[in-house]
C-alpha positions in Angstrom: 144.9 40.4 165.4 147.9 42.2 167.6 150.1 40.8 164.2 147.9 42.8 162.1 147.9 46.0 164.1 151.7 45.8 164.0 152.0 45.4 160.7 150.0 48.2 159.7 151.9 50.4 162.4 154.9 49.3 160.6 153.8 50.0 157.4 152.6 53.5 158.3 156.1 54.4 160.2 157.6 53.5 157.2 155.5 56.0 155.0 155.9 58.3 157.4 159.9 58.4 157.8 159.9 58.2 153.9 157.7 61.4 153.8 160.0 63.1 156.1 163.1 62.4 154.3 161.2 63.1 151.1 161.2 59.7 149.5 158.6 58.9 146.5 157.1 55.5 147.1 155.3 54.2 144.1 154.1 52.0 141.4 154.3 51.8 138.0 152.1 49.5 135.7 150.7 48.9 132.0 148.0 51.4 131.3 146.1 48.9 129.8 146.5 45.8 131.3 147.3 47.4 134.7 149.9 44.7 134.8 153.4 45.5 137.1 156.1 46.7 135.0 159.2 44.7 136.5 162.6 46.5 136.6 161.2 50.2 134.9 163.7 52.9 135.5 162.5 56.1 137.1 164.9 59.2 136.9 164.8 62.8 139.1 165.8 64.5 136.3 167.3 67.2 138.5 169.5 64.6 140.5 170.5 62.4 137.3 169.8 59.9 140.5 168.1 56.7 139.1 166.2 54.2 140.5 164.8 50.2 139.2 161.5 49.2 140.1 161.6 45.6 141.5 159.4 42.7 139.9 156.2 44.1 141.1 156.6 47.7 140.1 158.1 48.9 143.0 160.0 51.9 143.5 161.7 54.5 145.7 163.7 56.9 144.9 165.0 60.3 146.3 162.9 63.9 145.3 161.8 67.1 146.5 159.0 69.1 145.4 158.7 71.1 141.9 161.5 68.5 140.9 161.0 66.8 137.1 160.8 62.9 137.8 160.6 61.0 134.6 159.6 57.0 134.1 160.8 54.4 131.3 160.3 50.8 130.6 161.1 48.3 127.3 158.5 48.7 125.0 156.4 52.4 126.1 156.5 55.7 125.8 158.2 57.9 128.6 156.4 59.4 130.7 157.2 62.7 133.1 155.7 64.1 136.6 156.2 67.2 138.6 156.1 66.7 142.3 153.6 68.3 143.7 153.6 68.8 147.7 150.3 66.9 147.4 152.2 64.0 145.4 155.2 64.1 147.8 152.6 63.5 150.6 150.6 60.2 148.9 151.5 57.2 150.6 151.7 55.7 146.8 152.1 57.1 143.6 150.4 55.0 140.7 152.1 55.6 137.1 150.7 53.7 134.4 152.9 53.8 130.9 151.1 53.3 127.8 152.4 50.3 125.6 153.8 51.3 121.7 152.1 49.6 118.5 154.8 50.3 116.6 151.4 51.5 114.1 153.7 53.4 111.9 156.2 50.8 110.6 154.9 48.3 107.6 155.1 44.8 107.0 158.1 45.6 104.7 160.1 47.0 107.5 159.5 44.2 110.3 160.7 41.9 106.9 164.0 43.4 106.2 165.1 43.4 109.9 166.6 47.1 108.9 165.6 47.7 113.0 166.1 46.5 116.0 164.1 46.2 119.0 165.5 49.9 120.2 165.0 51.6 117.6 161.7 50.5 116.3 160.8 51.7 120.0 162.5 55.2 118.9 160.9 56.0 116.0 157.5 55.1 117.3 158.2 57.7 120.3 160.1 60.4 118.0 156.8 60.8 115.9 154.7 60.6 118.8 156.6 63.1 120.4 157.3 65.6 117.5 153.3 64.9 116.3 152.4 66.4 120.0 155.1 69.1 119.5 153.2 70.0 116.0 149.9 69.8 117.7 150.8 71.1 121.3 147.5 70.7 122.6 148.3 68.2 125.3 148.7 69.2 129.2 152.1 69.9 130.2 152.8 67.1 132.7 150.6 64.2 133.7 149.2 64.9 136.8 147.2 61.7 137.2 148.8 59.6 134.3 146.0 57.3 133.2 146.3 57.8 129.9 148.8 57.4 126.6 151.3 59.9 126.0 154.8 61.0 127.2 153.7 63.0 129.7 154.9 66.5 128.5 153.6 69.7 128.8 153.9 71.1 125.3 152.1 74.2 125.7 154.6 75.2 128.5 157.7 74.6 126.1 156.3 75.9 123.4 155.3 79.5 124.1 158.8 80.2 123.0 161.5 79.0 121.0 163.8 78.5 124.0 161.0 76.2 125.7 160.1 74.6 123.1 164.4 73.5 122.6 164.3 72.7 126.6 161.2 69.8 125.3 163.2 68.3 122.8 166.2 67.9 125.1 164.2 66.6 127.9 162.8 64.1 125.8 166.7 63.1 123.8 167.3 62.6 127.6 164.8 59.9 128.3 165.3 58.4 124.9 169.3 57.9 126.2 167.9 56.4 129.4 166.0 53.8 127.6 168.4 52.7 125.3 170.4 52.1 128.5 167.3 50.0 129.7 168.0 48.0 126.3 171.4 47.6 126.9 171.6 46.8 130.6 168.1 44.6 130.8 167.7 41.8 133.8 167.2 39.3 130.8 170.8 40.1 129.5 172.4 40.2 133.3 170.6 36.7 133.9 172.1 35.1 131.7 175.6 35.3 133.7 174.3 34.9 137.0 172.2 33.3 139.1 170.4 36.0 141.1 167.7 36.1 143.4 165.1 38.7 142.4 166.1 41.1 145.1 169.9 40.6 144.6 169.0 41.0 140.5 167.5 44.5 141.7 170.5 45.8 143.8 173.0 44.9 141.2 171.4 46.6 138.6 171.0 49.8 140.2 174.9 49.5 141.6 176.2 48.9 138.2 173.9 50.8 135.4 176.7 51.9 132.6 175.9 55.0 131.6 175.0 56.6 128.2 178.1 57.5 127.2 180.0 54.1 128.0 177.4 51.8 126.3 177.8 54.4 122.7 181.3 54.0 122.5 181.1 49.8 123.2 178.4 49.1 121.0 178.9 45.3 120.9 177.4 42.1 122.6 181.3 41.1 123.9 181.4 44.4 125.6 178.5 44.1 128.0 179.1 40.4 128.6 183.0 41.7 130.3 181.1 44.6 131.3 178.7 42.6 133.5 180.9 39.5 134.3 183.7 42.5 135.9 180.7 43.8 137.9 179.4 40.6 139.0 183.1 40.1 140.5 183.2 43.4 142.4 179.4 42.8 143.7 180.1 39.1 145.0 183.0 40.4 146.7 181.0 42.5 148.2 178.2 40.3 149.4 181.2 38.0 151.0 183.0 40.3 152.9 179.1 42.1 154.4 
């Protein structure tokens, strides 16, 4: 019983002390299947700070309120939340991404392998996206996020021109964070280490490439030296702690 008590005192100081240094605790998980979504990538978009859930959907990460937090994973759409002071305050904060069906690609596609895994994810997102933009009848960021969509509050961009051009870049955005998750996966960094789940987690958040790097080496070989040069550096460090 006193075990319990102190580790629910613990667990509250910890929620507390996040608060007050205005850290988001939360989860994020398949709207469907409600299943953790292992190593997602949540973004303050105002930062450019990223954070990787761990293998149960995990995450902290760094924001203040009114600031633009946006959250990614392999194979769903994007999906965006203002942080509220109400938000900020929640001892956990559920967000639950809704899986793509890749419904608009035929047989005849899939067949001819003219796509890969990226960007039969992209174009299923793009006319999603650009089908909302057409429609803008959806609310301008989830506020509960139970439900499909990218989160985006089109009616808010779209009153004017201007807006509706700040939608489409905060969406090209997101779409260059996940093809970094595609890139830089735990799948393709397992297979030139032996990491512990935790030690998988650290690693990847110390050493995500960014955008820019990943365009200009677009090949397999790069990202194996890529990783393999990290890996040195990050051993190193482990030793010498």
């Amino acid at each position: 019983m006193k075990y319990l008590i102190i580790t629910v005192l613990s667990f509250s100081l910890l929620q507390v002390n996040a608060q007050q240094k205005n850290i988001l605790i939360g989860v994020i998980k398949d709207s469907v299947t409600k299943q953790p979504l292992a190593y997602s990538t949540i973004i303050n978009l105002y930062t450019n700070k990223t954070s990787v859930a761990d293998k149960r959907g995990l995450f902290s990460i760094a924001i203040k309120e009114n600031q633009l937090i946006s959250f990614a994973s392999i194979g769903y759409n994007f999906d965006t939340v203002r942080i509220t002071e109400k938000k900020l305050a929640q001892d956990t904060l559920f967000i639950f991404l809704s899986p793509l069906t890749h419904r608009l690609l035929d047989v005849t596609v899939f067949a001819s392998k003219k796509y890969n895994a990226y960007q039969l994810d992209s174009l299923e997102r793009r006319r999603d996206f650009f089908q909302l933009m057409s429609e803008h009848t959806q609310p301008v960021f989830s506020s509960a996020n139970q439900g499909p969509g990218i989160g985006l509050n089109l009616d808010h961009f779209y009153n004017r021109e201007k807006r509706k051009r700040n939608a489409i870049g905060l969406f090209d955005q997101m779409e260059d964070e996940q093809y970094i998750n595609y890139r830089f996966n735990p799948e393709e960094v397992s297979k030139y280490a032996t990491l512990s789940a935790d030690s998988l987690l650290l690693f990847m958040q110390q050493n995500r490439p960014s955008y820019t790097w990943l365009r200009k080496h677009t090949s397999e070989e790069d990202i194996i030296y890529y990783i393999n040069d990290k890996l040195k550096i990050f051993f190193g460090r482990k030793e010498n702690n």
